[in-house]
Backbone as CSV, one residue per row, in Angstrom:
resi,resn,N_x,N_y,N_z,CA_x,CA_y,CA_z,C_x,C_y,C_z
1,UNK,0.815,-1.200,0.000,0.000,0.000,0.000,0.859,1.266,0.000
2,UNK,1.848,1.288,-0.381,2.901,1.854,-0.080,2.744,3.329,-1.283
3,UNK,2.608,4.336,-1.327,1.997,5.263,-1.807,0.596,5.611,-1.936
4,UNK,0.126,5.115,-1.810,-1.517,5.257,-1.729,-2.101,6.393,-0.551
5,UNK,-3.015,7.101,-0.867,-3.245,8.192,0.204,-3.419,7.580,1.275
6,UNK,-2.887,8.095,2.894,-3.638,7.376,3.912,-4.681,7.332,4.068
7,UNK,-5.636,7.962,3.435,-7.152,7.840,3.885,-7.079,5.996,3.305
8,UNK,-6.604,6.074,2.193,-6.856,4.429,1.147,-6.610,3.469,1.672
9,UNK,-5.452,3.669,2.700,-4.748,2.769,3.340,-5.455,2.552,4.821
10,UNK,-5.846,3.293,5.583,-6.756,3.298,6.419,-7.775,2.220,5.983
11,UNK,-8.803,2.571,5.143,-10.293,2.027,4.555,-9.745,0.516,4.700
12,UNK,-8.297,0.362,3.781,-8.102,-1.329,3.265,-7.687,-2.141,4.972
13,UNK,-6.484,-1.510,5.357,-6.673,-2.034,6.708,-7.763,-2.081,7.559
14,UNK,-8.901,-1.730,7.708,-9.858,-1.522,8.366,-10.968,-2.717,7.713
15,UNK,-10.721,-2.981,6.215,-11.114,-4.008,5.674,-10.529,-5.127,5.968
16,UNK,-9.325,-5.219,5.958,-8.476,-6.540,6.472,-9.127,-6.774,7.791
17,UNK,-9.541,-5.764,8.645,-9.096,-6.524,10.217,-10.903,-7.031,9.872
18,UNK,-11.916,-6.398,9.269,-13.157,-6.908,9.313,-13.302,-8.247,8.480
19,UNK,-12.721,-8.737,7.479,-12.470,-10.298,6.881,-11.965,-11.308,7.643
20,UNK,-10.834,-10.625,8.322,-10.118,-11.523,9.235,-11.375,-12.063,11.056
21,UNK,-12.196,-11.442,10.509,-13.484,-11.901,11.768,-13.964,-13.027,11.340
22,UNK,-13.821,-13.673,10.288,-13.688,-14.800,9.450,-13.458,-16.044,9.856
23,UNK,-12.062,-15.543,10.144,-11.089,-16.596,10.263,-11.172,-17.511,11.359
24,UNK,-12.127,-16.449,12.746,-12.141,-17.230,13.955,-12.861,-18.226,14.114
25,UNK,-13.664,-18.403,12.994,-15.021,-19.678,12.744,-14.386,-20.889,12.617
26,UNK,-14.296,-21.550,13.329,-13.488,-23.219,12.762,-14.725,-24.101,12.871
27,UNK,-14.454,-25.250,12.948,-15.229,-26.421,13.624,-15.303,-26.557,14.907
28,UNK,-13.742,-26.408,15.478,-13.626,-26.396,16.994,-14.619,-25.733,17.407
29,UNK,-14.469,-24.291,17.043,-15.357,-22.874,17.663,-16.477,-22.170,16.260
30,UNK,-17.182,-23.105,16.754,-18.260,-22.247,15.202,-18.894,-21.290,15.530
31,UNK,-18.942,-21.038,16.822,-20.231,-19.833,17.436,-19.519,-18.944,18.115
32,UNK,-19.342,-17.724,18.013,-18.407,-16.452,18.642,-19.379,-15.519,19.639
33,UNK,-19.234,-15.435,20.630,-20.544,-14.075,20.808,-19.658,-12.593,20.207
34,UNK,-20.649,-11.953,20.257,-20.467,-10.350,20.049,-19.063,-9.588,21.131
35,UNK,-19.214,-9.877,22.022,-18.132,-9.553,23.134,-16.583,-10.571,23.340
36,UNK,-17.111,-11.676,22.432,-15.473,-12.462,21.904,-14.937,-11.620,20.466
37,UNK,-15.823,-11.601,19.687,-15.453,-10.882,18.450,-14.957,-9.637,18.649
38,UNK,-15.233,-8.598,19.720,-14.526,-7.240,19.515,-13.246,-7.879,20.462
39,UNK,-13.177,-8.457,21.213,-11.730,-9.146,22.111,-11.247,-9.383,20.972
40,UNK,-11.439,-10.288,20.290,-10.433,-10.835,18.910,-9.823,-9.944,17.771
41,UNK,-10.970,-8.810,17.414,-10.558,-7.652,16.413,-9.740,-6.811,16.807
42,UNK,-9.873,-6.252,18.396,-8.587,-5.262,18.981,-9.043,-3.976,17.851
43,UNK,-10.727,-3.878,17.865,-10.456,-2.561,17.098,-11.980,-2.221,18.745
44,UNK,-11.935,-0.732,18.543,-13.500,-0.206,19.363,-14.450,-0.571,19.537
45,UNK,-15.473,-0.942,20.457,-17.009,-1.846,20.464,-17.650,-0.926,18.893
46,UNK,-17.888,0.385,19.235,-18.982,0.635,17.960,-18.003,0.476,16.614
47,UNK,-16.611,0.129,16.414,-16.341,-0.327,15.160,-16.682,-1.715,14.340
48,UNK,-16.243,-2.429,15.741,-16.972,-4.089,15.068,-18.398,-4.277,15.456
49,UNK,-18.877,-3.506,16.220,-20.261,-3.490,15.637,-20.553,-3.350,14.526
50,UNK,-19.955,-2.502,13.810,-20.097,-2.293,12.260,-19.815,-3.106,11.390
51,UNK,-18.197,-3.771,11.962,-18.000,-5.199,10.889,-18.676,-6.154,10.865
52,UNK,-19.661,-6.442,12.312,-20.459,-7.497,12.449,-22.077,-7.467,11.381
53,UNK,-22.040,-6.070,11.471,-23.149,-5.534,10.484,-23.469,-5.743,9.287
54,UNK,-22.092,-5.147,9.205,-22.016,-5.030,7.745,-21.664,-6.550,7.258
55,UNK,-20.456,-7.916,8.093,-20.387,-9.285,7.208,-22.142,-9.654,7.718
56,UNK,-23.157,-9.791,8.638,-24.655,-10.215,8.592,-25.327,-9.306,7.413
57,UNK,-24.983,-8.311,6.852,-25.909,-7.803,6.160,-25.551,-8.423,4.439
58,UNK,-24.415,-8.940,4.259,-23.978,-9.646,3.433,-23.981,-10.924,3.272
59,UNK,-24.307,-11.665,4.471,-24.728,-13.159,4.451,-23.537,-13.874,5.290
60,UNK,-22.732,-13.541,5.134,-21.290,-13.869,5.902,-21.601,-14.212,6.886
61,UNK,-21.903,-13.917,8.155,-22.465,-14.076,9.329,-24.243,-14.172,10.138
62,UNK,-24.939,-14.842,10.464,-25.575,-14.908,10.643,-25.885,-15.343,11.971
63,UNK,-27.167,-14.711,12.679,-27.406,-14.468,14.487,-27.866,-16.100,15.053
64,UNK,-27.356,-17.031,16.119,-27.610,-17.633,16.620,-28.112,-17.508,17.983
65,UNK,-28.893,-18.542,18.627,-29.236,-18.011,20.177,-27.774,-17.737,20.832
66,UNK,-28.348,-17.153,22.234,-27.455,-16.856,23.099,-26.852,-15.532,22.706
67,UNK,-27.033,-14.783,21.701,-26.409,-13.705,21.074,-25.021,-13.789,20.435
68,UNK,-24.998,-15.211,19.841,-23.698,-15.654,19.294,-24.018,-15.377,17.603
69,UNK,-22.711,-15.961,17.041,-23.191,-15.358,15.787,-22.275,-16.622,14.798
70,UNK,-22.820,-17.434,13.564,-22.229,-18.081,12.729,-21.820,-18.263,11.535
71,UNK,-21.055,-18.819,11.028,-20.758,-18.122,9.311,-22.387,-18.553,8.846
72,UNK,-22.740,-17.767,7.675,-23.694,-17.501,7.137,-23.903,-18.246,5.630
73,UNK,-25.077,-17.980,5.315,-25.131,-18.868,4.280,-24.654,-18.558,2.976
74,UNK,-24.153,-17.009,2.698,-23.610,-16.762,1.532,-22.354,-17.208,1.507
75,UNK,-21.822,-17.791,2.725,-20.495,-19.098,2.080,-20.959,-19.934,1.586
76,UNK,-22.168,-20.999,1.560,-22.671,-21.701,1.271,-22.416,-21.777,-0.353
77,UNK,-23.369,-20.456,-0.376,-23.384,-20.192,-1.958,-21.772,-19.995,-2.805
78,UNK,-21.310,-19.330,-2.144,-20.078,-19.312,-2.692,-19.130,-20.705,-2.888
79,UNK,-19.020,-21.652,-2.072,-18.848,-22.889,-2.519,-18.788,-23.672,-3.046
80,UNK,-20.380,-23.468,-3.639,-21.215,-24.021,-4.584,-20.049,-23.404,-5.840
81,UNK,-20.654,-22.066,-6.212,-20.163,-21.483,-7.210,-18.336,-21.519,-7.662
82,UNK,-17.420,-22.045,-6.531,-16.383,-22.651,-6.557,-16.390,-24.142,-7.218
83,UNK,-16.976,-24.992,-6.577,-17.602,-26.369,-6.761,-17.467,-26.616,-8.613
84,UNK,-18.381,-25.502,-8.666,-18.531,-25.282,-10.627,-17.840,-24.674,-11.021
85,UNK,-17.037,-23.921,-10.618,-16.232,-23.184,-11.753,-15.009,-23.246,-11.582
86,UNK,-14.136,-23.540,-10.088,-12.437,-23.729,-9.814,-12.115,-24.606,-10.911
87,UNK,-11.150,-24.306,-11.993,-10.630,-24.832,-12.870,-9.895,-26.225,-12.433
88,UNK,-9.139,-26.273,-11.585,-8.797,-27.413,-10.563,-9.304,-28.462,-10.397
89,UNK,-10.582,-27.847,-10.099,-11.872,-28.845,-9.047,-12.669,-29.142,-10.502
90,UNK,-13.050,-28.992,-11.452,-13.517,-29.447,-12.489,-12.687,-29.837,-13.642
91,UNK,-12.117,-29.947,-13.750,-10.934,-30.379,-14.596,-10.450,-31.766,-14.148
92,UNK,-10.116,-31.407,-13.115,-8.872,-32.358,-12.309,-10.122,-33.427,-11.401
93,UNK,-11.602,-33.474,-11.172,-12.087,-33.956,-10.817,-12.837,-35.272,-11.282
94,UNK,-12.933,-35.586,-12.397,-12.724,-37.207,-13.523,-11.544,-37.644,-13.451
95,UNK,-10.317,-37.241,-13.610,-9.288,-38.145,-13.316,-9.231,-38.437,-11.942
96,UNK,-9.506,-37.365,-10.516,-9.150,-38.176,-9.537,-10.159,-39.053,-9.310
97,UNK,-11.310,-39.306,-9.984,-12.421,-39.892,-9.611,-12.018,-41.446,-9.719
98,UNK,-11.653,-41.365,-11.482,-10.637,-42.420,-11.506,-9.788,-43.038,-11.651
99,UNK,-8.631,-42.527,-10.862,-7.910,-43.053,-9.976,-8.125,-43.539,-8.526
100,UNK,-9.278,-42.779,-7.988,-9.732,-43.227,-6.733,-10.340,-44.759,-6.876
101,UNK,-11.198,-44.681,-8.392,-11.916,-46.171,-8.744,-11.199,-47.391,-8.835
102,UNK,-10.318,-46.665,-9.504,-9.072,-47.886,-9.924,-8.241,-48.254,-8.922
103,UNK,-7.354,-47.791,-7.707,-6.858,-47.884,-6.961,-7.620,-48.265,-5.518
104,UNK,-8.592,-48.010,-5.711,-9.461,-48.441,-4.303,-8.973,-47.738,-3.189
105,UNK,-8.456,-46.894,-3.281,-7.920,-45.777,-2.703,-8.795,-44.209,-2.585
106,UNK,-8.262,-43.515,-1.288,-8.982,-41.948,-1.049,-8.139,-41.177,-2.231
107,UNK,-8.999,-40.471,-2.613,-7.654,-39.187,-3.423,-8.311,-37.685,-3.505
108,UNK,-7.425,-37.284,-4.147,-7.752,-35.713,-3.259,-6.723,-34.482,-4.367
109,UNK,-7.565,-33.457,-4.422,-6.965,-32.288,-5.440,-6.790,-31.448,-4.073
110,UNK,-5.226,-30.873,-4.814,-4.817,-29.539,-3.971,-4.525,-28.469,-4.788
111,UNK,-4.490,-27.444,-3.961,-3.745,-25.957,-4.642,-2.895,-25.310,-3.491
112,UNK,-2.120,-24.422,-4.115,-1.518,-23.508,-3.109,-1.660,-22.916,-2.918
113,UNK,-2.318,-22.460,-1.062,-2.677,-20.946,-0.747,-2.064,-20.650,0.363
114,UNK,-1.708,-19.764,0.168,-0.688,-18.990,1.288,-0.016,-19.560,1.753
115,UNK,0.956,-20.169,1.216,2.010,-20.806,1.696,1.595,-21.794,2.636
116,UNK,-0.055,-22.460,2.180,0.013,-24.024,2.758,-0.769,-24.743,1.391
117,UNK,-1.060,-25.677,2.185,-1.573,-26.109,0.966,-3.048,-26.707,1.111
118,UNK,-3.878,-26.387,-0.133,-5.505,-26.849,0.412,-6.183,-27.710,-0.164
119,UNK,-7.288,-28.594,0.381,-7.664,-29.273,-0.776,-8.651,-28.819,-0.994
120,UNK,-9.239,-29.294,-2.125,-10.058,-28.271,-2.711,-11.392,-29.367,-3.443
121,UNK,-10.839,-30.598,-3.458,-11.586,-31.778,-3.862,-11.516,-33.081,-2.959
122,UNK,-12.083,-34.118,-2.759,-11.844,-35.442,-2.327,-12.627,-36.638,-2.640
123,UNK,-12.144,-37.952,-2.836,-12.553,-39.049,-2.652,-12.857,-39.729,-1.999
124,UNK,-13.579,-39.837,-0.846,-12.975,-40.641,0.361,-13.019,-42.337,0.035
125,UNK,-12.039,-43.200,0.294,-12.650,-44.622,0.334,-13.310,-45.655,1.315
126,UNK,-13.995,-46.199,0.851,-14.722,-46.777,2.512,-14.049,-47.263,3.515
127,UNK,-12.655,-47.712,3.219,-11.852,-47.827,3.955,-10.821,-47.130,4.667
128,UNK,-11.015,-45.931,4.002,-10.307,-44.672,4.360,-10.074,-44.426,6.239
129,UNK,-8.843,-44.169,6.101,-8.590,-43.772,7.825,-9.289,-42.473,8.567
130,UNK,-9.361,-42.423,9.285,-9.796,-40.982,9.797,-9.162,-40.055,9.885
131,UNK,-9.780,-39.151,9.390,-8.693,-37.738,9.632,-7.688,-37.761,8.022
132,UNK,-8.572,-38.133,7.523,-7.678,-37.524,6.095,-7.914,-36.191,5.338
133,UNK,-7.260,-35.905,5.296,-7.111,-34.538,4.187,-8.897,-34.207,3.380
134,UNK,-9.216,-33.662,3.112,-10.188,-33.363,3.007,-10.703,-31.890,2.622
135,UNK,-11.900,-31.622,1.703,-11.877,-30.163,1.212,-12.007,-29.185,2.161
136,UNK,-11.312,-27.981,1.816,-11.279,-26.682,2.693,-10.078,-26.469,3.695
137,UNK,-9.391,-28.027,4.019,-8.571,-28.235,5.036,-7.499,-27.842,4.633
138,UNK,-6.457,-27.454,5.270,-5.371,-26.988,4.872,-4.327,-27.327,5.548
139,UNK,-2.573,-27.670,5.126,-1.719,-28.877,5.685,-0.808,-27.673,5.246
140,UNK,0.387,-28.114,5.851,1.728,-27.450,5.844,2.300,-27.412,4.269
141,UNK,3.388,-26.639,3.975,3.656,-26.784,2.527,4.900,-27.504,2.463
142,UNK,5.324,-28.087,3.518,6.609,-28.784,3.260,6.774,-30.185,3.873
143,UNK,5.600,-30.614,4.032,5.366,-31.764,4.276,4.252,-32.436,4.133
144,UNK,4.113,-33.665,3.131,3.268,-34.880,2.693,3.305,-34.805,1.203
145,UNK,3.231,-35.913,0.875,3.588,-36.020,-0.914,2.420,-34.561,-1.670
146,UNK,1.024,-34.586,-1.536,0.305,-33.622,-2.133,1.509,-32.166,-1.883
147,UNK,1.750,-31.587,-0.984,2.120,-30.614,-0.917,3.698,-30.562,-1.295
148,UNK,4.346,-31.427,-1.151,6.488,-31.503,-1.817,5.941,-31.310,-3.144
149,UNK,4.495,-32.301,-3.881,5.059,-32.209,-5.332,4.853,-30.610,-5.850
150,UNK,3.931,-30.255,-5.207,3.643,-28.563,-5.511,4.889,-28.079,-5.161
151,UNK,5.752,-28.064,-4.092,6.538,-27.062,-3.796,7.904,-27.116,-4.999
152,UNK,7.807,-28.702,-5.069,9.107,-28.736,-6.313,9.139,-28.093,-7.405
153,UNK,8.129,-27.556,-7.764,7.882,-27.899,-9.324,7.569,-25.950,-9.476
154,UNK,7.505,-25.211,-8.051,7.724,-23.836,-7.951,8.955,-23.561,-8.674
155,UNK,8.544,-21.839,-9.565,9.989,-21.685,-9.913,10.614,-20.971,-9.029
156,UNK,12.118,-21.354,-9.681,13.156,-20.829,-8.542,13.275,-19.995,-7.606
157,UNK,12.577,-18.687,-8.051,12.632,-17.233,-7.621,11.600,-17.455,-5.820
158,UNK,10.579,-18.207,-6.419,9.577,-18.374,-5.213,10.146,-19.831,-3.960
159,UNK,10.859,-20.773,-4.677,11.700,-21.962,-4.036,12.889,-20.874,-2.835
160,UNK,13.708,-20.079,-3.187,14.284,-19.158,-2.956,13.576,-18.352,-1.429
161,UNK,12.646,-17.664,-2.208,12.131,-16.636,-0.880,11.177,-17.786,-0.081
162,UNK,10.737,-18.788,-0.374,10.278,-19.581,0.961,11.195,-20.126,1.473
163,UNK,12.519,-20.387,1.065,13.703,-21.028,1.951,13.870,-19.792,2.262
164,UNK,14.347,-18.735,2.271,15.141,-17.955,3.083,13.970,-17.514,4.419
165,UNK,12.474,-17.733,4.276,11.454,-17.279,5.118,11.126,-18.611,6.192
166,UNK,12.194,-19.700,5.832,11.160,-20.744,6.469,12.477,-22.286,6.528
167,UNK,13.773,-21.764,6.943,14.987,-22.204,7.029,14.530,-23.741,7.563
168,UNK,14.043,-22.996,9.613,14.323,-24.039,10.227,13.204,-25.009,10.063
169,UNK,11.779,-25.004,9.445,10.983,-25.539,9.122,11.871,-26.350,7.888
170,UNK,12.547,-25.791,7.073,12.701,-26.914,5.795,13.558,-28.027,6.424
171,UNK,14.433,-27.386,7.335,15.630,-28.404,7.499,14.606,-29.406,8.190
172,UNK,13.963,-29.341,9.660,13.520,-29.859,10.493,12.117,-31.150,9.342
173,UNK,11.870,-30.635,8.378,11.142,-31.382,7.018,12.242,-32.256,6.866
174,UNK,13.321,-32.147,6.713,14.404,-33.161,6.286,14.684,-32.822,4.971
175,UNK,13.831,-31.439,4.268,14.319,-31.000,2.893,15.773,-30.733,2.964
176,UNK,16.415,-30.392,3.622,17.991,-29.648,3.639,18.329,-28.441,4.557
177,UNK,19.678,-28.322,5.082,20.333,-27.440,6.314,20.204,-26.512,5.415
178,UNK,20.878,-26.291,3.838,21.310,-25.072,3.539,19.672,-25.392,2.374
179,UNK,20.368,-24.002,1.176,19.875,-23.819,-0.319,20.268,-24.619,-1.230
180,UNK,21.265,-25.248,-1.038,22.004,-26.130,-1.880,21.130,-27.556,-2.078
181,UNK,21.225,-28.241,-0.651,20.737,-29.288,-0.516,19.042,-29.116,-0.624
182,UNK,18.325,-28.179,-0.202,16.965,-27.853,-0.482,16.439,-27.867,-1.970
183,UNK,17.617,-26.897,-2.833,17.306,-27.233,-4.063,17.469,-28.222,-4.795
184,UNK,18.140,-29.261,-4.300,18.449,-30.711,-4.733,17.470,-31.569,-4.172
185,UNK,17.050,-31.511,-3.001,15.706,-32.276,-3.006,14.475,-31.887,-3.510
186,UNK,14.201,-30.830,-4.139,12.903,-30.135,-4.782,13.411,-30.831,-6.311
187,UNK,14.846,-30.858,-6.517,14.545,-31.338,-8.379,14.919,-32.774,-8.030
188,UNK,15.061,-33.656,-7.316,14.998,-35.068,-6.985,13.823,-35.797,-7.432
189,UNK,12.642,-34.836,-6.827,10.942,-34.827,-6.960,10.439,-34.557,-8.379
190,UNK,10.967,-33.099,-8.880,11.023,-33.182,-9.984,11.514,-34.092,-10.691
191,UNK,12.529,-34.751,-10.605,13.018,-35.524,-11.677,12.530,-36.730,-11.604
192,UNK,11.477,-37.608,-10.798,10.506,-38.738,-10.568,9.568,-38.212,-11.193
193,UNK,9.043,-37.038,-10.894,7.417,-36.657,-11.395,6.406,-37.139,-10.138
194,UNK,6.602,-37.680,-9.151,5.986,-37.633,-8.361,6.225,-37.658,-6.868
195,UNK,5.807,-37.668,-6.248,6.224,-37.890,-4.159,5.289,-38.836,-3.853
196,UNK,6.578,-39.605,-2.860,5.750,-41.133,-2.262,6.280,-40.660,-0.818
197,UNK,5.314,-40.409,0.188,5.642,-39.992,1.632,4.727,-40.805,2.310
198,UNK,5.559,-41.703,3.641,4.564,-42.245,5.072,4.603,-41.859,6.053
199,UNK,2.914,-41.417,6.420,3.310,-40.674,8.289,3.703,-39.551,8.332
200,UNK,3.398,-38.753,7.442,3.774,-37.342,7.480,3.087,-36.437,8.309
201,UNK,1.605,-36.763,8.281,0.850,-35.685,8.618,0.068,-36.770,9.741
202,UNK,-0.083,-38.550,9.234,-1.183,-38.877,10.042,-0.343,-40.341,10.266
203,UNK,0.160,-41.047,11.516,1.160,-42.120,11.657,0.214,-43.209,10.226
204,UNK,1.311,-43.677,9.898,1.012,-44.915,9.132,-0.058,-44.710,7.799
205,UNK,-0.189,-43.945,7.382,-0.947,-43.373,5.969,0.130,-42.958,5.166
206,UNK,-0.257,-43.865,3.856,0.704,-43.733,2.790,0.209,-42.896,1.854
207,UNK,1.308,-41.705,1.510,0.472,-40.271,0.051,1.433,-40.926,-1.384
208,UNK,0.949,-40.124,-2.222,1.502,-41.023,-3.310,0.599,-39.243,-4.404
209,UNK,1.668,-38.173,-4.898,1.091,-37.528,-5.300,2.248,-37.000,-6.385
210,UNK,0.929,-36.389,-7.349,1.623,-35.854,-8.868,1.441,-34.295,-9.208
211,UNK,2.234,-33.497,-9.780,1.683,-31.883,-10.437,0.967,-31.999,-10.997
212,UNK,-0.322,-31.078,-11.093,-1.033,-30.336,-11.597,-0.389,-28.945,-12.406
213,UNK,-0.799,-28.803,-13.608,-0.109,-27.618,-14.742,-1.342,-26.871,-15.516
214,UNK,-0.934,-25.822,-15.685,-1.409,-24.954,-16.421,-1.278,-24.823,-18.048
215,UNK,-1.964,-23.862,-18.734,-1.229,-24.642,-20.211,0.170,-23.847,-20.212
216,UNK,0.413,-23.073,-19.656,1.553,-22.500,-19.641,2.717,-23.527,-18.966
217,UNK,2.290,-24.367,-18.435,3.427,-25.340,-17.695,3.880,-25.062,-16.244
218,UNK,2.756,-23.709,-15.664,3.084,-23.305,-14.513,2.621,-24.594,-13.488
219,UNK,2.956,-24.896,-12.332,2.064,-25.538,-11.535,1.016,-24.973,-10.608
220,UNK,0.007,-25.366,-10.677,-1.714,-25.020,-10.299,-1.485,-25.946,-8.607
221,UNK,-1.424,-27.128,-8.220,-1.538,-28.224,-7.793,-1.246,-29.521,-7.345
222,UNK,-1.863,-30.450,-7.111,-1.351,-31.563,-7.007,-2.849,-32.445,-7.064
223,UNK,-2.569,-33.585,-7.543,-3.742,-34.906,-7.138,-2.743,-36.078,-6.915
224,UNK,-3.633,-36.444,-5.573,-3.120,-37.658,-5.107,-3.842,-39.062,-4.473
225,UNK,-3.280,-39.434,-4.071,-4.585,-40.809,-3.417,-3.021,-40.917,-1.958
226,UNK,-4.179,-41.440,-0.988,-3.671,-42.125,0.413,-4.537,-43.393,0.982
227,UNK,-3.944,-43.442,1.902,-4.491,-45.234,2.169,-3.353,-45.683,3.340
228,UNK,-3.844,-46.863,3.969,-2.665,-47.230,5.002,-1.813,-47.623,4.432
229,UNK,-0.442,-47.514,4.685,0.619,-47.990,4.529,0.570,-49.432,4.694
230,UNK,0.549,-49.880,6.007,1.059,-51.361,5.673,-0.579,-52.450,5.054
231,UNK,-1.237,-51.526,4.113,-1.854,-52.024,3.337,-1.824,-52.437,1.783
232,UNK,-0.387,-51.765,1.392,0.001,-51.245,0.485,1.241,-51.781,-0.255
233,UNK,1.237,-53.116,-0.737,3.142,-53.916,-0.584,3.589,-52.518,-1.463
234,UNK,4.954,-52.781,-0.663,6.061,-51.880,-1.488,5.934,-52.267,-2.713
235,UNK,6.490,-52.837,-3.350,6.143,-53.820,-5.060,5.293,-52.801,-5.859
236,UNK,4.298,-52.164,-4.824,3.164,-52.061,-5.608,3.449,-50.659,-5.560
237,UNK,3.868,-49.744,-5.073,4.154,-48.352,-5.264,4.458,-47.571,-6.844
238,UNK,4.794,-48.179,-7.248,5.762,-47.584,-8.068,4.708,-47.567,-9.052
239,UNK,3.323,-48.558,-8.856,2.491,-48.925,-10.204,1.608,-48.015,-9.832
240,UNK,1.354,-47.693,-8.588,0.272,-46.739,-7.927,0.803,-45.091,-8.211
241,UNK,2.010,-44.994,-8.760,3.074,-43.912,-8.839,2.254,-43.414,-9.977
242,UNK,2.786,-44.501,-11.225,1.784,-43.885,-12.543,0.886,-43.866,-12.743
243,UNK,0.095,-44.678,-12.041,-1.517,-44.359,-12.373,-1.609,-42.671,-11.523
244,UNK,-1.109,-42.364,-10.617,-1.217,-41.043,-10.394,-1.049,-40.082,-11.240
245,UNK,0.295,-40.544,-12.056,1.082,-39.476,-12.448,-0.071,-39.527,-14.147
246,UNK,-0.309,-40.646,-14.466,-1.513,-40.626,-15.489,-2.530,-39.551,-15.478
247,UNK,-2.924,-40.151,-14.271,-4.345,-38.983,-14.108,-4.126,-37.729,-13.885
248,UNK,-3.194,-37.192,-13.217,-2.631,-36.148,-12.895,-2.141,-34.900,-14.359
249,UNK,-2.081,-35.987,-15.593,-1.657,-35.451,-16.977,-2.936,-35.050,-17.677
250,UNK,-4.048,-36.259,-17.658,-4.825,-35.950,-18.259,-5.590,-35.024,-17.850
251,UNK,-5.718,-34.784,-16.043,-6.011,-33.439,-15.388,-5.118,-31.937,-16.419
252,UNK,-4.517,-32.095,-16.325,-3.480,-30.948,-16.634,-3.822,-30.413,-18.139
253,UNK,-4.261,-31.362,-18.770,-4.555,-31.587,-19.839,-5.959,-31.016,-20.468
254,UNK,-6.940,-30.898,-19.779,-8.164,-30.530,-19.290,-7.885,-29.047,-18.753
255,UNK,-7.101,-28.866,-17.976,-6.926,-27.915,-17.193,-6.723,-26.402,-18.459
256,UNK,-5.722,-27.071,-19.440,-4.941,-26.541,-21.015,-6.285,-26.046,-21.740
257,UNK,-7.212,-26.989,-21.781,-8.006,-26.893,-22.579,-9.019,-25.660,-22.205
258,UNK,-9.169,-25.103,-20.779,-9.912,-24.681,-20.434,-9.281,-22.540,-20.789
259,UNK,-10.095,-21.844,-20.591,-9.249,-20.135,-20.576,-9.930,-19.427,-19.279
260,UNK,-8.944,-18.604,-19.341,-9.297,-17.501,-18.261,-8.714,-17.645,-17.152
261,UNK,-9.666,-17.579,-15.723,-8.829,-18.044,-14.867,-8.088,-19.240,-14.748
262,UNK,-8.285,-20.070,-15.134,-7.602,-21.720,-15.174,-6.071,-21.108,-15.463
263,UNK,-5.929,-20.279,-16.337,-4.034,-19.694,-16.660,-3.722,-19.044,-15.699
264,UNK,-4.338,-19.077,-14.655,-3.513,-18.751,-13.487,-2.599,-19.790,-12.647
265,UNK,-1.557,-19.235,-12.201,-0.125,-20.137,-11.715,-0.481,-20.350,-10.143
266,UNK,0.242,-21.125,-9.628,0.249,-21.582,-7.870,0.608,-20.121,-7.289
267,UNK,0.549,-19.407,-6.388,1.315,-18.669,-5.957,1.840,-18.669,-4.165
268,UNK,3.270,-18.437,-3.836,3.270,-18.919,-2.574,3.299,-17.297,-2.094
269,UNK,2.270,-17.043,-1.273,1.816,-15.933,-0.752,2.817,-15.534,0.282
């Protein structure tokens, strides 16, 4: 915002801190009262009165008993309208379908947002473990096959400023101490075309994931499938590798075919 009149800069920060009333909605905590929400904003009672106003008068928020308040149904809608139109999530959603069919396996589309990573689609299988990855959820960017194959396949410039922002996280990943070795395990990945990781995120669940591309060749993504590990003979990895890396093309492929937003690249925020 850096030249912009302060009045401009005022308005947008004042917008940030009212979106970010958002953020406090989880599953854990779905219901906020009115007197947690101005604690959380750190702005004046009659200001977030206003933000509270103004996200209920937009659908964003909506009044529950007790004088609490919950996300609203114009996320709902917006979902939906994601659902149909994320280039990702419709594109890339017949191939993971089957690969999920064929493999008897969960699988799952990601993208990169803000420097984590989200899914944005899923399969679940009936046998599926609990607590898998799943849409809306969001996982670290430097750890589990969905999220390494995205980070590899970043170009340099952005590989670069997330190592220098996020050292002791890469090393403690086991990506590498320095830049050297970091950038040698990002084109390792690259040079397979895919990531096979166990127990990353959930003990004993095996990921098995491929890039997602743009027609430009940028990376958008990842699709992958998981499943237990010791359900899984080793033997058999490598066959479960390409059927990923299959579907994952003809996604990409789809993805080419499509204009507009779809030519938009991953970006690590």
């Amino acid at each position: 915002m850096v030249g912009l009149p302060a009045e401009t800069q005022q308005g947008a920060r004042s917008l940030g801190k009212m979106l970010e009333l958002l953020s406090v909605f989880t599953t854990a905590a779905p219901a906020w009262s009115t007197e947690d929400l101005i604690r959380f904003s750190g702005t004046s009672r009659s200001t977030c009165y206003r933000y509270i106003k103004t996200l209920h008068g937009a659908g964003f928020l909506t009044p529950v008993s007790g004088g609490a308040w919950m996300l609203g149904p114009r996320i709902i809608e917006l979902d939906r309208t994601m659902r149909l139109t994320d280039p990702v999530a419709t594109s890339g959603g017949p191939a993971m379908r089957r690969v999920a069919q064929e493999t008897g396996m969960s699988a799952l589309l990601c993208v990169l947002f803000s420097s984590t990573v989200m899914c944005v689609d899923d399969v679940p299988a009936t046998s599926a473990p609990p607590g898998l990855f799943s849409r809306g959820q969001r996982r670290p960017l430097f750890a589990g096959a969905a999220s390494k194959v995205i980070l590899a396949h970043l170009p340099p410039h952005q590989l670069r400023a997330l190592f220098e922002r996020h050292r002791k996280t890469i090393a403690a990943a086991g990506l590498g101490p320095d830049w050297d070795a970091f950038r040698a395990a990002m084109r390792a990945i690259r040079k397979v075309g895919h990531c096979i990781t166990v127990g990353e995120f959930r003990p004993g669940v095996l990921g098995i994931a491929a890039p997602l591309f743009n027609a430009d060749g940028e990376v958008l993504g990842s699709l992958g499938i998981a499943a237990l590990a010791h359900k899984v003979a080793a033997k058999r990895r490598a066959a479960l590798a390409t059927a990923v890396e299959s579907a994952a093309k003809d996604a990409s492929a789809r993805i080419a075919r499509q204009q507009g937003a779809s030519a938009r690249p991953a970006r690590a925020v």
